[in-house]
N, C-alpha and C positions, 0 to 999 in steps of 0.2 A: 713732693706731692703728698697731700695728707689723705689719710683714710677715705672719707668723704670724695675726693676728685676723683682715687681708683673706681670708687662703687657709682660713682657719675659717669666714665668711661666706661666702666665693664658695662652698665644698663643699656647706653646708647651703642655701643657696642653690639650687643643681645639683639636688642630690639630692631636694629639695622639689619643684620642676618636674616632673625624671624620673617622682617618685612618683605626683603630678597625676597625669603626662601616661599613667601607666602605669592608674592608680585609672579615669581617662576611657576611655580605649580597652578597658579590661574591660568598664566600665557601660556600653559603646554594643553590644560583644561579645553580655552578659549579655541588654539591650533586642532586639537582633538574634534571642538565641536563643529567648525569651520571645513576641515577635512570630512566628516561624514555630511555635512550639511546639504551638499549636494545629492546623495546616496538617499538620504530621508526624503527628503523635497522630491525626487523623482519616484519612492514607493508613493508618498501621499497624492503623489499626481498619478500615478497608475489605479491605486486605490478611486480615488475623484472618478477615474475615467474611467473604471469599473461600472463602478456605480450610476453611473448615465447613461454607459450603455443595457443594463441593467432595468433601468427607469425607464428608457425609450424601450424596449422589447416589450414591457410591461403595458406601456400606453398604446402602443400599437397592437399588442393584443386584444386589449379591454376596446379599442376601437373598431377590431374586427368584428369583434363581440356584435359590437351595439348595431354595425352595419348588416349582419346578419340578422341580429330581432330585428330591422326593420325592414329587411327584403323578405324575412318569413311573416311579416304582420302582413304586409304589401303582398304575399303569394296568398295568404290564406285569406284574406276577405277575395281577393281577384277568386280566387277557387271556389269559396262559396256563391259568390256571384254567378259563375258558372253553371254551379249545382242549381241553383234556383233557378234559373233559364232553361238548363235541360227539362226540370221540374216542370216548369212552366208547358214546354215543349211536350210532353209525356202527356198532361192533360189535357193539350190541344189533340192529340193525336186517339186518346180517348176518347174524348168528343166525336171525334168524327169519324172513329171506327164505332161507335153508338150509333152514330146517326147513318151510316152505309147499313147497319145491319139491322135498323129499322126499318130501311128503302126495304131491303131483298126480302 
């Protein structure tokens, strides 16, 4: 064999190993990311479901909210309505405590 075959063999050689060693360290990479994969995938789904219930507490509040302004819009006109009827009622009653005490 001349010069040239050995340093043809020694590269192919090298570059065979390198490729192994490179092919191994992926597939232990890959088994690594594969094995946690599940463990991730269930915080981001804890996380998700965090966060939704999060968002519904939120919206359910903000809707409390709004049903209260509008059962207090709905009490306070009904309450003034009220007020102006008693109102009403007071000047009737005026009236005609005037008008007895014009009779006597």
């Amino acid at each position: 064999m001349t010069n040239s075959d050995y340093l043809l063999k020694a590269a192919i050689k090298k570059v065979t190993e390198k490729l192994n060693e490179i092919l191994v360290e992926k597939i232990e990479e890959a088994t690594n990311i594969a094995q946690d994969a599940p463990e991730i995938l269930k915080k981001e789904f804890d996380s998700l479901k965090e966060s939704i219930m999060e968002e519904a507490a939120r919206l359910e509040k903000a809707e409390d909210i709004n049903e209260n302004e509008s059962t207090n819009t709905y009490q306070d006109s009904k309450i003034k309505k009220t007020l102006n009827e008693i109102e009403g009622i007071n000047k009737q009653i005026d009236l005609f405590n005037k008008n007895i005490n014009n009779q006597i």
